[in-house]
C-alpha positions in Angstrom: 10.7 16.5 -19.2 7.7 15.7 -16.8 7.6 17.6 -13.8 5.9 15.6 -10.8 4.2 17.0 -7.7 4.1 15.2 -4.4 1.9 15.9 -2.0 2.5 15.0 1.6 1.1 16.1 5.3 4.2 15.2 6.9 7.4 17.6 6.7 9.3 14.9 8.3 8.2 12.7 5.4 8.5 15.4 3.2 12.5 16.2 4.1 13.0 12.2 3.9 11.9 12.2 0.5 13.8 11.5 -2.4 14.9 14.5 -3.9 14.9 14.9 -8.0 15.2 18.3 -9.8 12.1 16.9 -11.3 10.2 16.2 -8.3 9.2 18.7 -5.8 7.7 18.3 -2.2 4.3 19.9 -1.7 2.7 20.4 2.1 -0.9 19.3 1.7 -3.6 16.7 1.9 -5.6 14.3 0.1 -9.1 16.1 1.3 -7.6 19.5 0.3 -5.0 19.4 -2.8 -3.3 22.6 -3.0 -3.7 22.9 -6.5 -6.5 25.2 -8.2 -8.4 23.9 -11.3 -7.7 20.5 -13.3 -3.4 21.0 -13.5 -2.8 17.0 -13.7 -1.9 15.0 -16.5 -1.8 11.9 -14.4 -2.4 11.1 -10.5 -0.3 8.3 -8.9 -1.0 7.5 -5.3 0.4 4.4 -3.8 -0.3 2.5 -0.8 -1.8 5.6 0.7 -6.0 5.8 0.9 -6.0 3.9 4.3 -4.2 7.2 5.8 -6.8 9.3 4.3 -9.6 10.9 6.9 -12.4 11.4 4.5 -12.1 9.1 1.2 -14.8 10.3 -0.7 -13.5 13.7 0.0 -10.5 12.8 -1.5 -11.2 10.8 -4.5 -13.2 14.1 -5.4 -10.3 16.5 -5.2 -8.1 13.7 -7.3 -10.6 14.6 -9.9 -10.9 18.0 -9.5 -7.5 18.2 -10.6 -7.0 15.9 -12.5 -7.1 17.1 -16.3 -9.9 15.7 -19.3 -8.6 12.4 -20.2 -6.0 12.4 -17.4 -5.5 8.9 -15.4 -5.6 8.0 -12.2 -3.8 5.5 -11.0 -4.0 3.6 -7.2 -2.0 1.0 -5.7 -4.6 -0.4 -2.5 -4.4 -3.5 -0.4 -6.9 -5.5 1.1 -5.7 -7.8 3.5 -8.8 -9.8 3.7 -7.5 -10.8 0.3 -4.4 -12.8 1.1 -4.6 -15.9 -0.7 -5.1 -19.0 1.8 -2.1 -20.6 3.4 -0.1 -17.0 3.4 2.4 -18.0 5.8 2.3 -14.2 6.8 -1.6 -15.1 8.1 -0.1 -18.2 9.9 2.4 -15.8 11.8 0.7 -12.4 11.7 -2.9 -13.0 12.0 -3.9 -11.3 14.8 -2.0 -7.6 13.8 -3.5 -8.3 10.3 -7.3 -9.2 11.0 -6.8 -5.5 13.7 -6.1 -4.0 10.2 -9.3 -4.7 8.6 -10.5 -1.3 10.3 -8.1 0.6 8.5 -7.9 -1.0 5.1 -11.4 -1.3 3.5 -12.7 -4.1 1.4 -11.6 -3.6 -2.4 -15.4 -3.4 -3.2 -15.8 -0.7 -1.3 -13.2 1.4 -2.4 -13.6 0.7 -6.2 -18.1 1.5 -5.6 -16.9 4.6 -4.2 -14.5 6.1 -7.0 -17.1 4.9 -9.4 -19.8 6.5 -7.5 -17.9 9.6 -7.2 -16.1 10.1 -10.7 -19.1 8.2 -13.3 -16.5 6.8 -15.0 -15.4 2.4 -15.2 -12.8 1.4 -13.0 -10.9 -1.0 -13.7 -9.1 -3.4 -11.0 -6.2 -5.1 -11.7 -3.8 -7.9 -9.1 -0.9 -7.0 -8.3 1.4 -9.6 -8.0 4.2 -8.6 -5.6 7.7 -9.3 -7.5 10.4 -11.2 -4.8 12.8 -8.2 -5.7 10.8 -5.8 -5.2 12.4 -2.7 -3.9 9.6 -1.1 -1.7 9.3 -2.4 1.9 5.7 -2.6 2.6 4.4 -5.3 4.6 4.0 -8.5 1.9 6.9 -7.4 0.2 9.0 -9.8 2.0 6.4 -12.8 1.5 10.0 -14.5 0.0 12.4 -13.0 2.2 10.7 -13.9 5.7 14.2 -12.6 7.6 13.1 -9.5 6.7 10.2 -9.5 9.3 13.1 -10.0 12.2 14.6 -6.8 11.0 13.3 -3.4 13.2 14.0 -1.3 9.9 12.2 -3.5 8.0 9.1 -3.3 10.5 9.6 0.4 11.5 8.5 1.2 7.7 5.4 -0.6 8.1 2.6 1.3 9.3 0.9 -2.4 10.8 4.4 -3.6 12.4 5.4 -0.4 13.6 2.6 0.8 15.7 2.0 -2.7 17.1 2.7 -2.9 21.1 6.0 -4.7 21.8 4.2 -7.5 24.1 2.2 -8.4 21.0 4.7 -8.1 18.4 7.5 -9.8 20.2 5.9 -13.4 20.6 5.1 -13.2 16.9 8.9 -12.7 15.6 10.3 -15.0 18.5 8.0 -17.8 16.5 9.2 -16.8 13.5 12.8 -16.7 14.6 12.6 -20.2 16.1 10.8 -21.8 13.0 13.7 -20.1 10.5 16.3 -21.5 12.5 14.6 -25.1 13.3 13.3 -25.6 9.5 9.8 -25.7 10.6 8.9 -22.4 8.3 10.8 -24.0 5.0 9.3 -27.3 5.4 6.0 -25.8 5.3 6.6 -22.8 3.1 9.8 -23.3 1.3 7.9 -23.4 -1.8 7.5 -20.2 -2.4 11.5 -19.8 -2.4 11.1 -21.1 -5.8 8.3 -18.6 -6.8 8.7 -15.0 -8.7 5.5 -13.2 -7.6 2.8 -13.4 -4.7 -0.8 -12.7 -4.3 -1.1 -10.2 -1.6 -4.1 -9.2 -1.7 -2.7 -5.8 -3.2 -4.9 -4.4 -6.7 -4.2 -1.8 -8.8 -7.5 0.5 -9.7 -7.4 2.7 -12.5 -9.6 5.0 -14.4 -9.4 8.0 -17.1 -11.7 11.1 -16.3 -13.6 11.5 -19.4 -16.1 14.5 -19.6 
């Protein structure tokens, strides 16, 4: 049976985390991996690389540890990326376009990890199912009630640190278009669709020596 390490900065996050006899919590971070030598069969990091201080720093302790042949694996988003007419442009342009600062371009990341491993990534979409269980910020492109709900928003890192005068005209736009028709007449289409364009990717590569 696999045994999976996760690594995480936060104790908070760390004691929120799900708990499996196979998986076990870690204090560290992505600059400085507490792990010596190459230990990994595989590296998974989702959603993460925009919290990272130093990225080249920490795409080269990935592969430090990461064992001959191993795979890493990223899930990044660009939000420059979302496909035109995202209705979540139409309603959350402004705290999306303040993001660009924290979320580089795909072609930057995916130069960097080839520049610092040698090795081909590959990029891949990733379409966002409409049941998809995670609750990052597109995930409720089909599901735009969602946005109205503070749990929903607290576990978005672009909702949740946006300042309340900001964020409040937003969702009180929202709200009136749901309940007036206005967002299904011009978006109801999607209701009918199984996956969205996000402007999410997945990058992967194998460490070959």
């Amino acid at each position: 049976m696999s045994e999976i390490s996760a690594v995480e900065p936060s104790e908070v996050m760390r004691e929120q985390g799900k708990q499996h006899e196979n998986l076990h919590w870690i204090a560290g971070k992505a600059e400085e991996l507490p792990f010596a030598g190459s230990v990994a069969d595989g590296i998974i990091s989702t959603l993460a690389i925009h919290h990272f201080v130093d990225l080249e720093r920490s795409f080269t302790e990935m592969l430090r540890i990461l064992k001959d042949n191993g795979r890493l694996v990223l899930l990044i988003a660009d939000p420059r990326l979302c496909k035109d007419g995202c209705w979540l442009v139409d309603y959350f342009e402004s705290i999306i376009k303040q993001s660009y600062s924290s979320y580089k371009p795909i072609e930057e990341v995916v130069q960097l990890l080839a520049n610092v491993s040698g090795q081909h990534v590959e990029v891949k979409p990733f379409l966002i199912p409409y049941d998809i269980a995670d609750g990052f910020f597109a995930s409720g492109w089909r599901k735009p009630h969602e946005y109205l709900n503070p749990t929903f928003r607290a576990g978005n890192s672009p909702l949740a640190k946006v300042p309340e005068e900001v964020l409040q005209p937003i969702l009180q736009r929202l709200e009136n278009d749901l309940n007036n028709g206005e967002w299904e007449r011009k978006y109801g289409h999607l209701l009918n669709e199984n996956d969205y364009e996000g402007g999410y990717r997945l990058l992967m590569l194998s460490k070959i020596v």
